[in-house]
N, C-alpha and C positions, 0 to 999 in steps of 0.2 A: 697833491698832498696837502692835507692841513696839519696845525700842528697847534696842539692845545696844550695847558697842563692840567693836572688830574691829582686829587687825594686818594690815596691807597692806605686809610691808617687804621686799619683793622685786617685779623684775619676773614672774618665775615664778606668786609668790601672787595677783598682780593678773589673770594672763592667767584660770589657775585655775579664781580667785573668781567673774569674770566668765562664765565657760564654765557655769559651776557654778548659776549664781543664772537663769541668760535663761531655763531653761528652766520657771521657774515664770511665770504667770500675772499674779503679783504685782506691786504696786511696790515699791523697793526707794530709799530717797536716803541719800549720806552727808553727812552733816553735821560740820564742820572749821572749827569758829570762828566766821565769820558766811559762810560759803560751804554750801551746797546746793548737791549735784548727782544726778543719776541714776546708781545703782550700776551699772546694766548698759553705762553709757558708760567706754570702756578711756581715752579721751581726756581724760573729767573725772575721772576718777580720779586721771591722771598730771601733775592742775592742782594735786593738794591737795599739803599737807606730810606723806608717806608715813611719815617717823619718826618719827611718835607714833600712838598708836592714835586710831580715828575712830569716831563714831556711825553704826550702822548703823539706819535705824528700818524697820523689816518692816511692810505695810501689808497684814497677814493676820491670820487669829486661828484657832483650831479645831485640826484637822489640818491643814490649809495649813500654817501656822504650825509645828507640833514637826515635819512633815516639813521646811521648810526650815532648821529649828535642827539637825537631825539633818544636813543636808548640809554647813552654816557651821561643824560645831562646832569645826574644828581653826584655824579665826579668830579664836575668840572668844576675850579675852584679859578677862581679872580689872580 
């Protein structure tokens, strides 16, 4: 498992994001204080506080893994 953090500060990035990530395999949860939820849900995404960046944790490793960084990377925020 990695675990990165990620901007979500539009509804554009969230539809995106979402479109972007279902088609891996993977799990995917973001983590927002003491909330968990599943990334691939557009619902529980739009439960979190969007204006600050969120933990993204990737529940792959290998190639799995740098091919989904490779698709996230315009998310991932410092």
């Amino acid at each position: 498992m990695k675990t990165i953090k990620i901007s979500l500060n539009s509804i554009d990035k969230v539809k995106a994001f979402v479109n972007e990530i279902s088609r891996f395999d993977c799990d995917f949860d973001l983590v927002s204080g003491r909330y968990v939820i599943d990334a691939k849900s557009i619902m529980g995404i739009f439960s979190l506080d969007l204006s600050k960046s969120i933990d993204l944790n990737i529940h792959a490793d290998g190639a799995a893994l740098e091919e989904v960084l490779s698709v996230i990377g315009k998310y991932i925020v410092e």
